[in-house]
Biopython code that builds the backbone (N, CA, C, O; Angstrom):
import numpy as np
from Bio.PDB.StructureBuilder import StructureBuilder

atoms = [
    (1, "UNK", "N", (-109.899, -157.251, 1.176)),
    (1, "UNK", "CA", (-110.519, -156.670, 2.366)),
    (1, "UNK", "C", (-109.890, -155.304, 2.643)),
    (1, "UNK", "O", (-108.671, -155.143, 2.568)),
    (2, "UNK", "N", (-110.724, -154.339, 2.959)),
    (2, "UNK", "CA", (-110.146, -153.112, 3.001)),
    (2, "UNK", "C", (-109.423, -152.866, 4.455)),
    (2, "UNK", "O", (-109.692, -153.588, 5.415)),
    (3, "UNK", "N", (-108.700, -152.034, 4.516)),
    (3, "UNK", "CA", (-107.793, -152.188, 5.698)),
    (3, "UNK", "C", (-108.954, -150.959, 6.701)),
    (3, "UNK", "O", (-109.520, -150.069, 6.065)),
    (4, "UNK", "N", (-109.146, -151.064, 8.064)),
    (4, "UNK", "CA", (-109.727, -150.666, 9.170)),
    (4, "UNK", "C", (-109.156, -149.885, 9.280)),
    (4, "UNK", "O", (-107.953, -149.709, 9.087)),
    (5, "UNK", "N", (-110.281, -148.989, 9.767)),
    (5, "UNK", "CA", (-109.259, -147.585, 10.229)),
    (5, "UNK", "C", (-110.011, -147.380, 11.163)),
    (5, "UNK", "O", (-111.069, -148.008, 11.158)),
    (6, "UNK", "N", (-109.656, -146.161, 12.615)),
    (6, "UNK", "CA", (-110.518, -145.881, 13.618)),
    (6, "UNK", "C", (-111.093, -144.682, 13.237)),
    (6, "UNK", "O", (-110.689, -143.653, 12.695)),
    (7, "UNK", "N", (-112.538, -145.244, 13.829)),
    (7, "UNK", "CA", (-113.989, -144.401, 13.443)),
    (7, "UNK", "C", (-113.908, -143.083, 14.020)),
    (7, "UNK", "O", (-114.655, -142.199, 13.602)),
    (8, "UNK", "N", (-112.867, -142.806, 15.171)),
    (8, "UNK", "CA", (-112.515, -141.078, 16.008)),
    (8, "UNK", "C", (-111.804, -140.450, 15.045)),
    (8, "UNK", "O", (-112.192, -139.503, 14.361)),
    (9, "UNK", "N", (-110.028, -141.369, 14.976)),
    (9, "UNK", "CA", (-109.073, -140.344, 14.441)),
    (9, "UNK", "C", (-108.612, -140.517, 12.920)),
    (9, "UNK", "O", (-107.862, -139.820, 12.236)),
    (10, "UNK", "N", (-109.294, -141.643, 12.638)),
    (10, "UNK", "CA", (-108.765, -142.436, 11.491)),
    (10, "UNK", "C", (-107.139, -142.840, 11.265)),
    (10, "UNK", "O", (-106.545, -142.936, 10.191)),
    (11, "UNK", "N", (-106.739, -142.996, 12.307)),
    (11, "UNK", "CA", (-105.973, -143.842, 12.616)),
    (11, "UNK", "C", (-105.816, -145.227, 11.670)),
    (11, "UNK", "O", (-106.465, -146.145, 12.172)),
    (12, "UNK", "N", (-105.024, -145.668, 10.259)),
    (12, "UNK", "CA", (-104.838, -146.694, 9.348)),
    (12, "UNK", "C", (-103.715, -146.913, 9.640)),
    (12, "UNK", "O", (-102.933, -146.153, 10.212)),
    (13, "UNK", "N", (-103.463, -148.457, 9.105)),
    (13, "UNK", "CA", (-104.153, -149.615, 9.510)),
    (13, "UNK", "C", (-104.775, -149.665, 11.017)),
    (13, "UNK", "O", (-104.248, -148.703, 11.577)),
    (14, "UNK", "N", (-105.517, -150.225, 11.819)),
    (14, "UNK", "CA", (-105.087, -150.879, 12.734)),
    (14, "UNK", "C", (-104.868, -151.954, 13.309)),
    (14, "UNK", "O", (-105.424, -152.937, 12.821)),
    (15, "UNK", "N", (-104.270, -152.093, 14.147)),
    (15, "UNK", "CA", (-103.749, -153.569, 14.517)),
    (15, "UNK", "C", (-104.707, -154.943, 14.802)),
    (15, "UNK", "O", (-105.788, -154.592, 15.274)),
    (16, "UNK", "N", (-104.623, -156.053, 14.681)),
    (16, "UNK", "CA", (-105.656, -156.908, 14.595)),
    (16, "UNK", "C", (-105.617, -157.124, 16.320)),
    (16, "UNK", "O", (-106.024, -158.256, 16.581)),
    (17, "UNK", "N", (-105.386, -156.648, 17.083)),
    (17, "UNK", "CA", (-105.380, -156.624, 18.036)),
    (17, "UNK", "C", (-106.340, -155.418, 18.549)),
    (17, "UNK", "O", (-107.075, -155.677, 19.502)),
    (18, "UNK", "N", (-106.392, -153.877, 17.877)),
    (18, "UNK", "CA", (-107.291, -153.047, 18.305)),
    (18, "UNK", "C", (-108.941, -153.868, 17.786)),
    (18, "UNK", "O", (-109.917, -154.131, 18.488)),
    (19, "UNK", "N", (-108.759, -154.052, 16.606)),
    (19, "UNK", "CA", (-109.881, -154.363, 15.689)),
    (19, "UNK", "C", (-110.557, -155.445, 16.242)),
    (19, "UNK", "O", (-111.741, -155.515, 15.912)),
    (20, "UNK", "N", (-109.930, -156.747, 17.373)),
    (20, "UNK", "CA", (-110.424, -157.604, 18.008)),
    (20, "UNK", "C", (-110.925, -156.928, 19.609)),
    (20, "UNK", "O", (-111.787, -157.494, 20.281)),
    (21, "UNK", "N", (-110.476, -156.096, 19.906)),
    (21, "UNK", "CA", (-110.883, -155.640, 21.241)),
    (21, "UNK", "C", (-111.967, -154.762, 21.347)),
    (21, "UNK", "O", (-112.562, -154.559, 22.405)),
    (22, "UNK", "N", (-112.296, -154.126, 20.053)),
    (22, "UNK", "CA", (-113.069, -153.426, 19.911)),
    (22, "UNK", "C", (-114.687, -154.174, 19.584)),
    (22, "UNK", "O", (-115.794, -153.800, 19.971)),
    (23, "UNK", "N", (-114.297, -155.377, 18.710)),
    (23, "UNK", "CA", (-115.205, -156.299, 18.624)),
    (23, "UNK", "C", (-116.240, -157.017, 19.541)),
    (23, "UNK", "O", (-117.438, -157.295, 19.497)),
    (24, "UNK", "N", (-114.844, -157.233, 20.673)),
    (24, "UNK", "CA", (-115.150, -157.839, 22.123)),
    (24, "UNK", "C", (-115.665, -156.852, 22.942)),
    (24, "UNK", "O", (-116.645, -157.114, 23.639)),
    (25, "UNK", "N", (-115.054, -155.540, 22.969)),
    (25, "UNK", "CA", (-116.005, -154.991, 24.018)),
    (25, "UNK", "C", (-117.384, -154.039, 23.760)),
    (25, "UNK", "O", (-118.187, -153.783, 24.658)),
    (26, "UNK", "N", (-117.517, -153.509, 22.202)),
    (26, "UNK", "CA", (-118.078, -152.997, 21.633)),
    (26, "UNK", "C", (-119.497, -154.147, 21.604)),
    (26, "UNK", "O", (-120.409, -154.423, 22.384)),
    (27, "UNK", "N", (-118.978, -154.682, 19.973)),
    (27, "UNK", "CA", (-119.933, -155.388, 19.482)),
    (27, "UNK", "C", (-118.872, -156.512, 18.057)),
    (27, "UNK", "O", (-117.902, -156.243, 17.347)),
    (28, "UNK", "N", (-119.530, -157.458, 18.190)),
    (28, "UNK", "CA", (-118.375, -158.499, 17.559)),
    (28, "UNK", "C", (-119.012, -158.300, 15.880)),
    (28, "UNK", "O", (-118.308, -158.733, 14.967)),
    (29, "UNK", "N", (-120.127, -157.747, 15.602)),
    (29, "UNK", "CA", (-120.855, -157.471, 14.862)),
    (29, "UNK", "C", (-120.245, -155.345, 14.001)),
    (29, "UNK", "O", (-120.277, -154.888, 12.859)),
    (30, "UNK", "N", (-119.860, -154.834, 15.187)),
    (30, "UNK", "CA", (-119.688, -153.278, 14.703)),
    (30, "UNK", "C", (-118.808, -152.828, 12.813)),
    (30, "UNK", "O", (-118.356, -153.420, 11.833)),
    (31, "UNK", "N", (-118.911, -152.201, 13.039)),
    (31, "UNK", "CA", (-118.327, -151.836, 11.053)),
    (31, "UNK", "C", (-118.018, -150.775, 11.745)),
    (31, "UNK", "O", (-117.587, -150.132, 10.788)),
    (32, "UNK", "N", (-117.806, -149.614, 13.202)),
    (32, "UNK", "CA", (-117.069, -148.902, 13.683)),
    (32, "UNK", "C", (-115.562, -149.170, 14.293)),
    (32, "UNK", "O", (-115.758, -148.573, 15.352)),
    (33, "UNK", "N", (-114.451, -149.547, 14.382)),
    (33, "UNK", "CA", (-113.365, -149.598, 14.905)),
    (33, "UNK", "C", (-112.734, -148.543, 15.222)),
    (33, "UNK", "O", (-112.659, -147.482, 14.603)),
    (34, "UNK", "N", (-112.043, -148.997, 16.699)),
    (34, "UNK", "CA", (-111.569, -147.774, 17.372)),
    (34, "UNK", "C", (-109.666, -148.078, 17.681)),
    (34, "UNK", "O", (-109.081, -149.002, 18.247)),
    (35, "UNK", "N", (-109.296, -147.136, 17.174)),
    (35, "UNK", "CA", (-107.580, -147.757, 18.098)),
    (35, "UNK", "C", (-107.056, -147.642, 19.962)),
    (35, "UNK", "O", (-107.768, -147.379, 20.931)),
    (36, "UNK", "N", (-106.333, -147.795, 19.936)),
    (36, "UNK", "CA", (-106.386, -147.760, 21.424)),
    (36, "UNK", "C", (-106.645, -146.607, 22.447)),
    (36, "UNK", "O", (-107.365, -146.354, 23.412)),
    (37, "UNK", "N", (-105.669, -146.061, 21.706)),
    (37, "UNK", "CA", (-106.261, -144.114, 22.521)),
    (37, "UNK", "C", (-107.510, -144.159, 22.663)),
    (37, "UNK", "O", (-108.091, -144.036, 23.742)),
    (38, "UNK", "N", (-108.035, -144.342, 21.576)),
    (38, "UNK", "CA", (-109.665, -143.275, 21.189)),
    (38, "UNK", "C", (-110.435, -144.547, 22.071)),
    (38, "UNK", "O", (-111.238, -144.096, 22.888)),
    (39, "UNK", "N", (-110.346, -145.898, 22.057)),
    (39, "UNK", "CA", (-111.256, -146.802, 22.714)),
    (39, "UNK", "C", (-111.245, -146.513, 24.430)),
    (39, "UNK", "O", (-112.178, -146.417, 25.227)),
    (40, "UNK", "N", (-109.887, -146.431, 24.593)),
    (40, "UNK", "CA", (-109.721, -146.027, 26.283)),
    (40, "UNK", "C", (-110.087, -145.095, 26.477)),
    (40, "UNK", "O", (-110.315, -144.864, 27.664)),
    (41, "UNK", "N", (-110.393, -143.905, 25.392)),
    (41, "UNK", "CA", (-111.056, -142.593, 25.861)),
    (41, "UNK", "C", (-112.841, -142.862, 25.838)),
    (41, "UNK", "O", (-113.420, -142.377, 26.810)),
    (42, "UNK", "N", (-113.429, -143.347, 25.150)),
    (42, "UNK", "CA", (-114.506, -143.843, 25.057)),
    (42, "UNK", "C", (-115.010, -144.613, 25.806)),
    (42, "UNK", "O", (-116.229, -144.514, 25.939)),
    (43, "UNK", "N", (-114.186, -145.812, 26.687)),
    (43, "UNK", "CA", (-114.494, -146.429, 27.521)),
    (43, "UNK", "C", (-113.892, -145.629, 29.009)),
    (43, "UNK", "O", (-114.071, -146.417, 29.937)),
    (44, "UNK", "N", (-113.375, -144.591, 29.406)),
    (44, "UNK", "CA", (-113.245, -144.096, 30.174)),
    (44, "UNK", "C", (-111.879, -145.370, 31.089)),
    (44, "UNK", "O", (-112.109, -145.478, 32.294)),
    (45, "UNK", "N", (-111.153, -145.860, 30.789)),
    (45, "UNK", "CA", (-109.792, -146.522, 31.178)),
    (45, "UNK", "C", (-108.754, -145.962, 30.135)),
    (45, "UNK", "O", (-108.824, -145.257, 29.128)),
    (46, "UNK", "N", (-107.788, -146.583, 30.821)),
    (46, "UNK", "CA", (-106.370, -146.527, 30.327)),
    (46, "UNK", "C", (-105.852, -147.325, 29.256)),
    (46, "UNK", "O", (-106.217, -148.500, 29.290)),
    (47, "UNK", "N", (-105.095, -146.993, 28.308)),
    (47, "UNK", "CA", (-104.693, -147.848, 27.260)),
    (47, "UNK", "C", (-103.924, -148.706, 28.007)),
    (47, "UNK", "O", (-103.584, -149.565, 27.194)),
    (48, "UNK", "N", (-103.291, -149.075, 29.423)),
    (48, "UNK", "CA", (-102.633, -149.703, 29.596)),
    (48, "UNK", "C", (-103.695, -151.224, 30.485)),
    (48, "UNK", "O", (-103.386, -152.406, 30.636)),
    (49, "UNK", "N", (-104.795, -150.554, 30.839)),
    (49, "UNK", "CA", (-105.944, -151.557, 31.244)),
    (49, "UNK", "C", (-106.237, -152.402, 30.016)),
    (49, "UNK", "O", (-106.076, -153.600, 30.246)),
    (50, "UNK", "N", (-106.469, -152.231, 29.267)),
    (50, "UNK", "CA", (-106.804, -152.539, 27.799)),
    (50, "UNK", "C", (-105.574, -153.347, 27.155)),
    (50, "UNK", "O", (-105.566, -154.251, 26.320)),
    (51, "UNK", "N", (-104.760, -152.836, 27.696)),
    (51, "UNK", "CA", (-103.404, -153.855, 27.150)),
    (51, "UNK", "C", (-103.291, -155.308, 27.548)),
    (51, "UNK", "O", (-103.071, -156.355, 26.939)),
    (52, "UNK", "N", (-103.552, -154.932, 28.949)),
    (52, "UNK", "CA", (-104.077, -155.738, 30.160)),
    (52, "UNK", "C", (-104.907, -156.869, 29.562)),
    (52, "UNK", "O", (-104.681, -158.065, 29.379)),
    (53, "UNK", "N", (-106.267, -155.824, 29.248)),
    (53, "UNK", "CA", (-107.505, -157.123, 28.979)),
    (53, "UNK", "C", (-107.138, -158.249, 27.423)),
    (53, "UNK", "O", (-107.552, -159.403, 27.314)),
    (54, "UNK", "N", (-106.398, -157.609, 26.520)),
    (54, "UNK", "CA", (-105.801, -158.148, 25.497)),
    (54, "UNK", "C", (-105.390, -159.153, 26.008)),
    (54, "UNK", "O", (-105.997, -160.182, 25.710)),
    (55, "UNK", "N", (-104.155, -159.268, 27.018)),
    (55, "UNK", "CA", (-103.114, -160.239, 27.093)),
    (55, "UNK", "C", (-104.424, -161.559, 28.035)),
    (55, "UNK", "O", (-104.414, -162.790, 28.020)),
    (56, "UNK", "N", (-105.152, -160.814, 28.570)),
    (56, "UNK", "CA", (-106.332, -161.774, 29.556)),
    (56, "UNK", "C", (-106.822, -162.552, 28.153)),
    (56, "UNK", "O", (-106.390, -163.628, 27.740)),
    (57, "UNK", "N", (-107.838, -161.708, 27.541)),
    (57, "UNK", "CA", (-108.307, -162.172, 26.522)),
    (57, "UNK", "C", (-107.213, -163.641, 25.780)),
    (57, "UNK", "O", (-107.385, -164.838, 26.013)),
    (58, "UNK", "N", (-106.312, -163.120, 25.028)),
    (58, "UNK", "CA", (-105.337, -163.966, 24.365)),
    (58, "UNK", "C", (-105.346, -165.543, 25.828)),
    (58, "UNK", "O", (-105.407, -166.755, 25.623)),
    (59, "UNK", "N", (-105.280, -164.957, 26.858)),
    (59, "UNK", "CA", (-104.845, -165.992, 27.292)),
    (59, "UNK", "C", (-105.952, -166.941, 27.804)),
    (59, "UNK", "O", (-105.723, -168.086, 28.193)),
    (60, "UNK", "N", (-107.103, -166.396, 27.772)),
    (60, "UNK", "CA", (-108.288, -167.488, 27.876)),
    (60, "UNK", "C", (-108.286, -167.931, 26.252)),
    (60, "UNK", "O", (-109.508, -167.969, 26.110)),
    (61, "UNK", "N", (-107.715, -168.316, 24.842)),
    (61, "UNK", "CA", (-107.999, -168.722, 24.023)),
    (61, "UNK", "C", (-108.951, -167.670, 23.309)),
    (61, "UNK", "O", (-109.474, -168.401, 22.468)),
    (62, "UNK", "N", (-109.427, -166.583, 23.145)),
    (62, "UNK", "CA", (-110.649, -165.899, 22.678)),
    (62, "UNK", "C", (-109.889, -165.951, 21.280)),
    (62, "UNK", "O", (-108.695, -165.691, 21.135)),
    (63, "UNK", "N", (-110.799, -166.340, 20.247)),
    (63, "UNK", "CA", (-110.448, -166.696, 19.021)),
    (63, "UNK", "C", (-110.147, -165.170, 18.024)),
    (63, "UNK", "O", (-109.406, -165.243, 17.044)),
    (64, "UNK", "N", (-110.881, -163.705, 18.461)),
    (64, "UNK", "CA", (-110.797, -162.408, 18.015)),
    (64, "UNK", "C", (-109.216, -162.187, 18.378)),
    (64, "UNK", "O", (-108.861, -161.100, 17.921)),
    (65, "UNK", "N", (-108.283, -162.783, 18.969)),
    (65, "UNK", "CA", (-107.283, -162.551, 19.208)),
    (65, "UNK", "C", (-105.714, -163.202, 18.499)),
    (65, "UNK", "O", (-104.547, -163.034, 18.853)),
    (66, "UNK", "N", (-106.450, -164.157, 17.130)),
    (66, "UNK", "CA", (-105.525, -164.830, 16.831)),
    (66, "UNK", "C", (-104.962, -164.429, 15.735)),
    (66, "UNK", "O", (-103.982, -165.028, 15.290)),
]
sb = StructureBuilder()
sb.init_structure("model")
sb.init_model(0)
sb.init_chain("A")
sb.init_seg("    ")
for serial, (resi, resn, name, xyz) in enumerate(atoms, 1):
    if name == "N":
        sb.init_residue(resn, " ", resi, " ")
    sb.init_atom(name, np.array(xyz, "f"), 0.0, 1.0, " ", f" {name:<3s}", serial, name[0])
structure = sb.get_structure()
């Protein structure tokens, strides 16, 4: 499997943690991945909101997070 890179800065690897959040808030379906900067700039929040929704995510069980 080829390693993800983000579709803005190309940012390689990224973390299975960007690559799941991007899934979730994007599209769980996308072949675009974004890392955290470039997603919080795109979604207009903070990388630290997003850190946020990760640890939410992880903690309702969401399986993109394991």
């Amino acid at each position: 499997m080829a390693e993800k890179k983000c579709y803005v800065c190309g940012k390689s690897p990224l973390s299975k943690d960007e690559i799941g959040l991007t899934k979730k808030l994007i599209d769980k379906k996308t072949v675009n991945f974004y890392c955290l900067p470039c997603l919080a700039e795109s979604l207009e929040v903070t990388e630290e909101e997003l850190l946020a929704k990760i640890e939410e995510f992880k903690e309702e069980g969401c399986t993109l997070f394991r």
